[in-house]
C-alpha positions as CSV (number, residue, x, y, z in Angstrom):
1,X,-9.8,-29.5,0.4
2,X,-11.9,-26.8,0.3
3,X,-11.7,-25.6,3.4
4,X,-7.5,-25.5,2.9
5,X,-8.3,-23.6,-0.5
6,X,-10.1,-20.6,1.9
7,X,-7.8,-20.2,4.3
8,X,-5.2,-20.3,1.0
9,X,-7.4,-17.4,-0.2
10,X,-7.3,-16.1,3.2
11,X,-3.1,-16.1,3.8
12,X,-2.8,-14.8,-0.3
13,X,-5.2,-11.7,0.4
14,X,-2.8,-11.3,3.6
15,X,0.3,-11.3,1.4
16,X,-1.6,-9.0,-1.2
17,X,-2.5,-6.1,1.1
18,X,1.2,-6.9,2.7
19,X,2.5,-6.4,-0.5
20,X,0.9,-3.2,-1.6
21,X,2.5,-1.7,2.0
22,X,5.5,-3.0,0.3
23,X,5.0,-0.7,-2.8
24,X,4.4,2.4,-0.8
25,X,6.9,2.1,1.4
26,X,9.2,1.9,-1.6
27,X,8.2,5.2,-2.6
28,X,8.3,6.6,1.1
29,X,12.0,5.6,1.4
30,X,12.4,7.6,-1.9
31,X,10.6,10.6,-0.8
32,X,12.3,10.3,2.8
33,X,15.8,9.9,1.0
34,X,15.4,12.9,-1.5
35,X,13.9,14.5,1.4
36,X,16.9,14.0,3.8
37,X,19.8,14.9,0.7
38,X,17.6,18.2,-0.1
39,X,18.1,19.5,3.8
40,X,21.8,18.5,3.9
41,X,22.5,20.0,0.9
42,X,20.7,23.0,1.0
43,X,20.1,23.8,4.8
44,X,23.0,22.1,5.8
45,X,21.4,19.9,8.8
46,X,21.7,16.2,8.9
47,X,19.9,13.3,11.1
48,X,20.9,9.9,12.3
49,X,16.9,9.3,12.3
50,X,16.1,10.1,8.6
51,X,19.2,7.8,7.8
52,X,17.9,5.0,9.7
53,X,14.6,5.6,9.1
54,X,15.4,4.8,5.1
55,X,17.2,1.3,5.9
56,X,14.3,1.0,8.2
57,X,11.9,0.9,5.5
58,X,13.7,-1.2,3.2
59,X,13.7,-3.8,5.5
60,X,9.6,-3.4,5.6
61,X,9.8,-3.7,2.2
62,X,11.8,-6.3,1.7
63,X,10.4,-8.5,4.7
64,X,6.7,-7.5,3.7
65,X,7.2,-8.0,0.0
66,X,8.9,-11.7,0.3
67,X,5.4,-13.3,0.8
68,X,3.5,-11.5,-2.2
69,X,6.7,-12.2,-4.3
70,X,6.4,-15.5,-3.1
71,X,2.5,-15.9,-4.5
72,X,2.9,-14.1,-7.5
73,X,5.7,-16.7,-8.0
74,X,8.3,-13.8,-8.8
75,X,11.0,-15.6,-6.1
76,X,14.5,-16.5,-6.4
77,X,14.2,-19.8,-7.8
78,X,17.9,-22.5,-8.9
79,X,16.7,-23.4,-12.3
80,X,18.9,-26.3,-12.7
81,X,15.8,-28.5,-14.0
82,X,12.4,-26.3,-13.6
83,X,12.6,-25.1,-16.8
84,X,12.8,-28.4,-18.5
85,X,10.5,-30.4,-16.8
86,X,6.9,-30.8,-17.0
87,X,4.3,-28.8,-15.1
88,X,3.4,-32.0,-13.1
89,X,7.1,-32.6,-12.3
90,X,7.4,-28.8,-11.6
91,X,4.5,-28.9,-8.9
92,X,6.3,-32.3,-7.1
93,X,9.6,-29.6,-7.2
94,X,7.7,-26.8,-5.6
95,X,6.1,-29.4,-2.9
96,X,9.5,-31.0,-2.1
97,X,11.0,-27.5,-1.9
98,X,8.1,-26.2,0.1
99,X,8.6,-28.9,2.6
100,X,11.8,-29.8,3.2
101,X,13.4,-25.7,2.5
102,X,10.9,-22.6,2.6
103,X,8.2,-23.9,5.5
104,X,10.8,-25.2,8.6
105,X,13.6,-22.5,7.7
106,X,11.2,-19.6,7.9
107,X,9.4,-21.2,11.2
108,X,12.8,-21.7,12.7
109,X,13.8,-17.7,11.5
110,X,10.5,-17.2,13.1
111,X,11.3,-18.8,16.4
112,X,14.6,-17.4,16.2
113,X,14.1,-13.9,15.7
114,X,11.1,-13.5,18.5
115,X,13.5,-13.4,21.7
116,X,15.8,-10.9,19.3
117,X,12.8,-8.5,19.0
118,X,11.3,-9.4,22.7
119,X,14.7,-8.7,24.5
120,X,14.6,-5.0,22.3
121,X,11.4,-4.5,23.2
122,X,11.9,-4.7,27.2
123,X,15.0,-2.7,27.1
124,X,13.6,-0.1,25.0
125,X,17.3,-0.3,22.9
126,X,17.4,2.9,21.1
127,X,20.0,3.5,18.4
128,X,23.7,4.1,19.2
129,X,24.1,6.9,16.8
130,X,23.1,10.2,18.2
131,X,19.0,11.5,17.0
132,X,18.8,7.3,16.2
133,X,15.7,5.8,16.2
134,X,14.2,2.6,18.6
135,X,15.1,-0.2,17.4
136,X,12.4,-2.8,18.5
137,X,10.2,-2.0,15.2
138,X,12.8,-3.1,12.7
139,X,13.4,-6.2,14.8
140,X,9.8,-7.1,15.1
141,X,9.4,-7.2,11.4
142,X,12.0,-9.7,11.0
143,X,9.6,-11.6,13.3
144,X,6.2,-10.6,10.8
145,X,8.0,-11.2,7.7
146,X,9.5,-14.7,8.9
147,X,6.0,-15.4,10.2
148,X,4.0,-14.0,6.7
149,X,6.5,-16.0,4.5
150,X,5.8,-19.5,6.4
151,X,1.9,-19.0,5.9
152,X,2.3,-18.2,2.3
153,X,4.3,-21.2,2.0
154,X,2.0,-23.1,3.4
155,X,-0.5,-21.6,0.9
156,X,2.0,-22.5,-2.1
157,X,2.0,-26.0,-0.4
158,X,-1.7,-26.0,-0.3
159,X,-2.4,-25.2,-4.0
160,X,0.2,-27.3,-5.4
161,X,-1.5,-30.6,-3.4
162,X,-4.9,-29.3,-4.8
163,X,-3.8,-29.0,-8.4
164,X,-2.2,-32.4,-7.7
165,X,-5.0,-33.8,-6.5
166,X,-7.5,-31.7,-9.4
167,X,-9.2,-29.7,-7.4
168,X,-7.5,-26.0,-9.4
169,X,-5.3,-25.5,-12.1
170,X,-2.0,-23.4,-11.7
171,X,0.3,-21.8,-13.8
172,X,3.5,-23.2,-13.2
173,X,4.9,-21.3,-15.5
174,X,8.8,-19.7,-14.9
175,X,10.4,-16.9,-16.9
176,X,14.6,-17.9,-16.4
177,X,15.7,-14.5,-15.7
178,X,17.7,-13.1,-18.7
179,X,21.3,-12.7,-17.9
């Protein structure tokens, strides 16, 4: 079990540095989108790249920052009976979830995605619009993120056996999102 628990480290420092590229990338978009209004508006030039560069980035974010939201347990999560269970009953939800849900979707996603991103790649597709950017980048991240988000689950999978099994403690502890 210990070796699991290290390469669990391992894949949840991965997600951590991936999720602080996440955070700056948020504020790059913002910068690259107050950027791109301030020339439009004041110098009266536009461009299909800063445009595309912007949902470019959010897709970084978004596909980067699923895994650390994922390990800081911050995820989308049905609370039909999470909230009202005990933590032991919690972790057997989270392991059932990991396995039969999270893991194989986001390895098939994975799989799926590659020849999506490999067939851009070799063609070189560019943009439609006019000044667009390449579009192989965006594509390949749908690959990373896919990819990032099946290790950490496998990490999540990992801890919850070993608190199972008493090797750690977790906090399985979940805020219901006010509404």
């Amino acid at each position: 079990m210990s070796g699991l628990l290290a390469a669990s480290r391992l894949i949840d420092s991965l997600s951590r540095m991936m999720g602080k590229l996440s955070e700056y990338m948020v504020l790059f978009c913002c910068l690259i989108s107050a950027g791109n209004a301030i020339v439009r508006y004041a110098f009266n030039y536009s461009s299909n790249g800063w445009l595309e560069i912007q949902w470019y980035l959010f897709a970084f974010v978004v596909m980067l920052g699923a895994s650390h939201a994922l390990r800081n347990n911050e995820h989308v999560r049905v609370d039909l009976i999470y909230g009202a269970v005990s933590d032991k009953a919690k972790i057997w939800i989270d392991i059932v979830g990991l396995i039969l849900f999270l893991i194989p979707v986001c390895i098939f996603l994975t799989w799926l995605c590659w020849p999506f991103f490999a067939l851009s790649y070799r063609q070189g597709e560019i943009s439609g619009n006019a000044g667009g950017l390449i579009r192989w980048p965006v594509k390949l991240i749908l690959v990373a993120g896919f990819g990032l988000l099946s290790l950490q689950g496998l990490s999540e999978l990992i801890k919850r056996i070993a608190a199972l099994t008493g090797h750690i403690s977790i906090d399985t502890k979940y805020e219901k999102p006010l509404q």
